[in-house]
C-alpha positions in Angstrom: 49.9 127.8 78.7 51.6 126.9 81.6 48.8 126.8 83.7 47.1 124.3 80.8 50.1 122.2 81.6 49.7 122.1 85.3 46.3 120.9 85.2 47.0 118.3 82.7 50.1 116.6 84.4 47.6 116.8 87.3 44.6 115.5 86.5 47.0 112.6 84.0 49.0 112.0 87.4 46.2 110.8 89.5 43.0 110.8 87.7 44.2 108.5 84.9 47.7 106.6 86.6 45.9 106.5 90.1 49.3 108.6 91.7 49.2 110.5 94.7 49.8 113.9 94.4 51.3 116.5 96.8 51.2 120.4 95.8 53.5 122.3 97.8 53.1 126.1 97.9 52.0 127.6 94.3 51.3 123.9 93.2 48.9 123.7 96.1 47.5 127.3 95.3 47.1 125.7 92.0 45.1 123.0 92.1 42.5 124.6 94.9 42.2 127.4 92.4 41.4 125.1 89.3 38.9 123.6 90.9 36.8 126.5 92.2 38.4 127.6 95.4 39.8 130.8 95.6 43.6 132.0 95.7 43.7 135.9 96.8 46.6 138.7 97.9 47.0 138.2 101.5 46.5 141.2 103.7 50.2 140.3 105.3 52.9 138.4 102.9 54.3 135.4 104.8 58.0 134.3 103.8 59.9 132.8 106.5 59.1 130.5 109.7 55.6 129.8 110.7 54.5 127.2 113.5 51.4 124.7 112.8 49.3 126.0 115.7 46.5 123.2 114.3 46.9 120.4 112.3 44.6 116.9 111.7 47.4 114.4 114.0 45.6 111.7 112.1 46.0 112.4 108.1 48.7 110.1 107.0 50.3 113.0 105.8 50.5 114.8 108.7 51.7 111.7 111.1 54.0 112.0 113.3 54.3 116.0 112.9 54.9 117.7 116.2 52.6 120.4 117.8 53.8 123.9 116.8 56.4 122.1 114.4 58.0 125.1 112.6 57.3 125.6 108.8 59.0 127.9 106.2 56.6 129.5 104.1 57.4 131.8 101.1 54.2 133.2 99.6 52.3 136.8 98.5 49.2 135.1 98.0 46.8 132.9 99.9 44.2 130.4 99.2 41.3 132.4 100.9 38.2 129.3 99.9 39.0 125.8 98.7 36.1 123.7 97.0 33.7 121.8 98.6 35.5 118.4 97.9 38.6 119.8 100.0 39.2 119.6 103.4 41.5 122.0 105.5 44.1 119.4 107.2 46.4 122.0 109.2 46.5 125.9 110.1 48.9 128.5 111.4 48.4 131.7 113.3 48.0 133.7 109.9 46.9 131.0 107.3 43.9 129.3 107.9 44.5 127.0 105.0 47.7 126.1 105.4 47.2 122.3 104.2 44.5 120.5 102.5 43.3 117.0 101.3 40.6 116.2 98.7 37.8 114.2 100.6 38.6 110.1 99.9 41.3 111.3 97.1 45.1 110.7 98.0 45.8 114.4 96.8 47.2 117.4 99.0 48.4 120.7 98.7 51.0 122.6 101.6 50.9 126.2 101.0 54.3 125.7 102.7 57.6 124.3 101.8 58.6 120.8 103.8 61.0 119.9 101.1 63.5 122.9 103.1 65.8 122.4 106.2 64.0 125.6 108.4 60.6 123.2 108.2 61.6 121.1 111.2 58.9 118.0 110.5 59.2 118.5 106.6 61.7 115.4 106.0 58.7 113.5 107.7 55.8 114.8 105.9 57.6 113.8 102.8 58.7 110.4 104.2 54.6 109.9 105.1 54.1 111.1 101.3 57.4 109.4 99.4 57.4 106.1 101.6 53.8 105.6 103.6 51.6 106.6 101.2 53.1 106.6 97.6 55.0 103.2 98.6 58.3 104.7 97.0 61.9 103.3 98.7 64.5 105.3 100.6 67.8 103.8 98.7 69.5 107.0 97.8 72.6 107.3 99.7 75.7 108.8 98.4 77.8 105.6 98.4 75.0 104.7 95.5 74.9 107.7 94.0 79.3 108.0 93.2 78.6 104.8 92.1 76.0 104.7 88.9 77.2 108.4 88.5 80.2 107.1 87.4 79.2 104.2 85.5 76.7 106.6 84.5 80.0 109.3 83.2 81.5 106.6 81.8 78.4 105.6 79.5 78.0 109.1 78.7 81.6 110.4 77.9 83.1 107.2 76.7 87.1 107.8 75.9 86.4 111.3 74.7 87.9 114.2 76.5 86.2 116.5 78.9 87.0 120.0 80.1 85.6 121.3 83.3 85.6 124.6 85.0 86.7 124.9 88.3 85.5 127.9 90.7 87.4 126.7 93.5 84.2 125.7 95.2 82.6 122.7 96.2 80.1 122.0 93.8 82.8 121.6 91.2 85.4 120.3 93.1 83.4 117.3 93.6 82.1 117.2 90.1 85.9 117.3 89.3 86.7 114.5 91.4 83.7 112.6 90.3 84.4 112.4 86.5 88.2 112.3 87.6 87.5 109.0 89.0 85.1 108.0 85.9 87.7 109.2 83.1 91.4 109.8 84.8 93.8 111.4 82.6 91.0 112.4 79.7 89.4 115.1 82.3 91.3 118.7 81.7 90.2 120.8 84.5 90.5 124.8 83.8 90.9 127.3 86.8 89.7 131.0 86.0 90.5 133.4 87.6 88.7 137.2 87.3 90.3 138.9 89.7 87.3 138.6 92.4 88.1 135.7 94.4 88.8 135.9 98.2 92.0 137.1 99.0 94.8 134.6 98.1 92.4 132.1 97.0 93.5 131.4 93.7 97.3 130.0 94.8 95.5 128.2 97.8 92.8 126.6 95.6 95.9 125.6 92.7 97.5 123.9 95.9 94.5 121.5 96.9 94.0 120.8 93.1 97.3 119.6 92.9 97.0 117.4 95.5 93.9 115.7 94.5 95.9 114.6 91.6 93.7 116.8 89.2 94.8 118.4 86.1 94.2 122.1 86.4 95.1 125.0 84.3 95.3 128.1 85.7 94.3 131.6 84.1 94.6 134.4 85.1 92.3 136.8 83.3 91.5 139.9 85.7 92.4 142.3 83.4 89.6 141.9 81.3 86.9 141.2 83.9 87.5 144.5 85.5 87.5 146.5 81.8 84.3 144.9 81.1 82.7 145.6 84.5 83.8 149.3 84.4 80.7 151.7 85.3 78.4 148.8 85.4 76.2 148.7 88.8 73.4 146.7 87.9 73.5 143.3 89.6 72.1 141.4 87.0 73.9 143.0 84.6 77.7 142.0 86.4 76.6 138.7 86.5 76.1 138.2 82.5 79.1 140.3 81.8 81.0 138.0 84.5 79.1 134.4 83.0 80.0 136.1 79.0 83.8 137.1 79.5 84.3 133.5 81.6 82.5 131.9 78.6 85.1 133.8 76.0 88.1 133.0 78.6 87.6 129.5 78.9 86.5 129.4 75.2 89.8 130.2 74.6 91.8 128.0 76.6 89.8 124.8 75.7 90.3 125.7 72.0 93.8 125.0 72.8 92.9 121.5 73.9 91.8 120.2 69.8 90.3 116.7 70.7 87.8 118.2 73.8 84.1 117.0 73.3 82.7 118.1 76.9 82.3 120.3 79.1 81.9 119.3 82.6 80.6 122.0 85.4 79.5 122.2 88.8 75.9 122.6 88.2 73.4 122.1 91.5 69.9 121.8 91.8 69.6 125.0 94.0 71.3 126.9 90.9 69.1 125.7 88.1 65.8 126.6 90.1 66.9 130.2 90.8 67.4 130.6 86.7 64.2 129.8 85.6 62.3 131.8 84.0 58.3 130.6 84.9 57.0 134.3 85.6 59.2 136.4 83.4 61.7 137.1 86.0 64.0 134.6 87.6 65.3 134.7 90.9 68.9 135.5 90.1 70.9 134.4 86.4 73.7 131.7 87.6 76.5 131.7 85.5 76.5 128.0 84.8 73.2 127.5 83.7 71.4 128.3 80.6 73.9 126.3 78.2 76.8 126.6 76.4 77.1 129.0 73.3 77.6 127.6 69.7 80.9 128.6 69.0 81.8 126.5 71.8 81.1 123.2 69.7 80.9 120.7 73.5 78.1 118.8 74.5 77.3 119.5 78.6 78.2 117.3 80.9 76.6 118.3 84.5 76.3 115.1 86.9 75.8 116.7 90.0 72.8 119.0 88.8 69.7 117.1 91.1 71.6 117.5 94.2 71.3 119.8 97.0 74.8 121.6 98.6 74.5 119.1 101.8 74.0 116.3 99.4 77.3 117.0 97.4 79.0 117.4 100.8 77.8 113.8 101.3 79.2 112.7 98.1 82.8 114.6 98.4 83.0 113.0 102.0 82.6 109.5 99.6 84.8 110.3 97.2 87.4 111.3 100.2 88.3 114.6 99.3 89.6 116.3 102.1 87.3 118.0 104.8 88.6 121.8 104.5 87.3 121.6 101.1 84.0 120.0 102.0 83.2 122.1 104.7 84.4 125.2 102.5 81.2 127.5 102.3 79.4 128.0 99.2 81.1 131.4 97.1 79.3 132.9 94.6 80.7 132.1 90.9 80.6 135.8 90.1 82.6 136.2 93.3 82.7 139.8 95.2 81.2 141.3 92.2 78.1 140.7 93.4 79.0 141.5 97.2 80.0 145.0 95.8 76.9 146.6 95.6 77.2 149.6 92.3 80.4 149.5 90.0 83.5 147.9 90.6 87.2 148.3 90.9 90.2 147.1 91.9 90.3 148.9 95.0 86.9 148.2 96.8 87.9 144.4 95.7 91.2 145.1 97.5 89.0 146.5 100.6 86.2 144.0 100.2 89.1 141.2 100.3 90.6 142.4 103.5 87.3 143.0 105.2 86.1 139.4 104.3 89.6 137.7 105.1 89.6 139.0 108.7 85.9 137.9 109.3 86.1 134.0 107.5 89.5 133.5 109.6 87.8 135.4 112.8 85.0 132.4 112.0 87.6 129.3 112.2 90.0 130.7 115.0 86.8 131.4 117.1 85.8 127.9 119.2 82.2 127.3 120.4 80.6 124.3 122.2 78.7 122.0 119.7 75.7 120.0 121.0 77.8 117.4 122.4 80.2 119.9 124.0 82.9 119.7 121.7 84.9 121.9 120.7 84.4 123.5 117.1 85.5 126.8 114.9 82.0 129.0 114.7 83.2 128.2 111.2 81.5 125.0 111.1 78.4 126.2 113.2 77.7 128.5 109.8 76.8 127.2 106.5 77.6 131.0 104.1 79.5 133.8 105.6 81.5 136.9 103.4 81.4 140.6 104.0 79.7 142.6 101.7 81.1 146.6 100.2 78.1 148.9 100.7 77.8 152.0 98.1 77.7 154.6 101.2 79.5 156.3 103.3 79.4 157.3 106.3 81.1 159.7 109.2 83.2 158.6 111.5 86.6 159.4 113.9 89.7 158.1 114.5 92.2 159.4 116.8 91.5 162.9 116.8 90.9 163.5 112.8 87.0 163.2 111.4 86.6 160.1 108.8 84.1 159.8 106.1 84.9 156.3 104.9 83.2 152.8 103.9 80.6 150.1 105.6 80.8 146.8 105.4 77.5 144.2 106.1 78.6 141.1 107.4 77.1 138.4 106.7 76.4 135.0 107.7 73.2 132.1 107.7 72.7 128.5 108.9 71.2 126.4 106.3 71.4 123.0 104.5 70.1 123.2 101.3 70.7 126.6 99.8 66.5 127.0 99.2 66.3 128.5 102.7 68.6 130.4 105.2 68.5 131.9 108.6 70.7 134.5 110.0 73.2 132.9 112.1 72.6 133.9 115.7 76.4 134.9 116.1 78.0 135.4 120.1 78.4 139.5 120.6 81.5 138.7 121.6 82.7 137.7 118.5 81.2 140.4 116.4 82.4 143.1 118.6 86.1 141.5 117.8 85.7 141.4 114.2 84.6 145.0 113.8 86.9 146.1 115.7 89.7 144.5 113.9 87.7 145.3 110.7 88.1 149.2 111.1 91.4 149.1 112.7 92.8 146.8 110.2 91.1 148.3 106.8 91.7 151.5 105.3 88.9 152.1 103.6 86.3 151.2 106.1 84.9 152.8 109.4 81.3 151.4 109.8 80.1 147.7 110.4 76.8 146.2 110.1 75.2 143.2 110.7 72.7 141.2 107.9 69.6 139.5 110.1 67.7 138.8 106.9 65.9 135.5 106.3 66.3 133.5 102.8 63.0 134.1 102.2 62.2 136.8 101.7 66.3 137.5 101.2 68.1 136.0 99.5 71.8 135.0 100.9 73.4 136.8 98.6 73.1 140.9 98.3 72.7 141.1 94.7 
């Protein structure tokens, strides 16, 4: 069924309405398949960075792309043929169709993703596409967007009052702000807390809440959050128990608040695409997708949920909230639940929160050069960082007695957008500091690693 659905939209798209059409990676697999070419396991999967070693300089999709310009691909299959109307338009070392056109059509297919920040010309190739060649406009900016957003909030809402969940993080501190500005005084903001936030983060983030002027109840409902997650290892499993007892706490506290009609969340682009559902497995469930439950009885509210992270930075940065909270990284909603890998309890949280303290403030007390030759915190030079509790152990000695304690990953990626991630090419320096500190410091804890893992095929997070 799905596929039916592909080759309809396509063939309505262009065949019938005359518009271009660009496939990028399975889309482009797609439509060279269902046409007669061939799409086949390749010998070596490919997720990561790949250069264009050949490329047609001349395609108007392909203009202005540099030689060897580095791609991020994310595939386990290959188009191996492509049919006789197609026309190979660029190649890398391993995939020999790495980009196509059909002959005197404006259709392509990349079998990589340019729409990512690791794919160095991809913002062009979609400007060619977007701009050049689809003759679309580039008027998005974020000064445009806080503006119809919130004329657009205050169509949608009216004079009825909205509740939205706070994590603390970005995403909904700027969603906060955003309806704030829309609605004032009929925006109730709720502040959860299960018991698995960084350490001391829940008074800190209360603080900055209160001085945006926002009205924020704070819970604190750890006590249940670790019953519920006693014994339980599996990662997808934590997260639903996490997303259902939130659900059930903040059920509770907005039933206290009779005349609420909406609930407002944090929701980003990069969150809904991991939560589908297209194969029969998605990526990883995010607590704030999927809707709300019945019993609930509130419409959603989600106006940041077609943005990328770096464009809700942009918007925050409108809205002037303050810069330690825009440049805050990302936290997962389930918080160190899912950076303890097997069950969890209040102790390798307390370990986990020590660990991951000392490295975040190792990252801002650190100062590099930045490409100007400023002086920055490697805090800024990183886009995710946290330490993550690994289920072994492992031998080790202090002083004169033999240990048999705890590792601890670090780990930490440059990125953009949240849809890819490098490992953050950290100075040795630094890292032999913060492990040293790390097992000095934490009892608990006498081995530390490193994470070089690539988002794909990693993902940033552990579990």
């Amino acid at each position: 069924m799905f596929r039916f659905i592909l080759v309809v939209i396509t063939l309505f798209l262009y065949l019938i309405l005359g518009i271009p059409v660009l496939g990028i990676c399975y889309g482009a697999q797609f439509m060279a398949y269902s046409n007669g070419g061939k799409v086949e396991p390749a010998g070596t999967r490919e997720y990561g960075r790949a250069h264009l070693s050949t490329f047609e300089h001349e395609n108007p999709l392909l203009k202005g792309i540099r030689e060897q310009s580095q791609v991020w691909m994310s595939h386990g299959d290959t188009i191996t043929a492509i049919p006789e109307n197609f026309k190979i338009i660029a190649s890398t070392d391993k995939v020999a169709i790495a980009a196509y056109q059909v002959k005197g059509e404006k259709v392509w297919g990349v079998q990589f993703h340019p729409e990512v920040f690791h794919s160095e010309d991809g913002t062009r190739l979609l400007k060619n596409f977007v701009v050049d060649i689809c003759g679309g406009k580039q008027d998005w900016s974020a000064s445009s967007f806080v503006d119809t957003t919130v004329a657009a909030l205050k169509e949608q809402v009216g004079n009825d009052r909205v509740i939205l969940g706070l994590s603390g993080g970005v995403d909904s501190s700027v969603a906060a702000v955003l309806l704030h500005r829309a609605i004032g005084k009929n925006l109730t903001c709720i502040f959860v807390d299960h018991g698995l936030l960084r350490k001391n983060e829940f008074k800190n983030v209360m603080h900055d809440y209160e001085c945006l002027g926002l009205n924020v109840i704070g819970v604190d409902a750890s006590d249940k959050f670790f019953k519920d997650l006693e014994g339980v290892t599996d990662p997808e499993q934590k997260r639903k128990i996490i997303g259902r007892d939130f659900v059930e706490v903040f059920n509770a506290e907005a039933h206290k608040i009779t005349d609420a009609k909406w609930l407002a969340q944090g929701t980003i682009y990069p969150d809904r695409i991991e939560s589908l559902n297209i194969t029969g497995k998605t990526i990883k469930s995010h607590h704030n997708v999927g809707g709300l439950p019945e019993e609930m009885h509130l419409s959603l509210c989600e106006p940041l949920q077609w943005l990328f992270k770096d464009e809700v930075r942009r918007v925050g940065r409108e809205l002037g909230i303050p810069e330690h909270l825009i440049t805050r990284h990302p936290f997962p909603g389930p918080g160190l639940a899912v950076r303890i890998l097997g069950d969890i309890t209040r102790e390798k949280v307390r370990i986990l929160q020590d660990a991951d303290d000392i490295f975040i403030q190792g990252l801002r007390d650190w100062m590099v050069k930045d490409a100007t030759g400023n002086d920055i915190a490697l805090y800024h030079q990183v886009w995710q960082a946290g330490a993550i509790l690994l289920p072994v152990q492992s031998v080790g000695v202090m002083g004169d007695e033999r240990t048999y304690e705890r590792a601890v990953a670090l780990r930490a990626v440059t990125s953009t957008d949240a849809m890819t991630a490098d490992w953050a090419h950290l100075p040795y320096e630094f890292m032999a500091k913060v492990s040293n500190d790390i097992i000095n410091k934490v009892k608990g804890v006498n081995r530390v690693c490193y994470d070089i893992s690539s988002k794909p095929p990693a993902t940033i997070e552990w579990e």
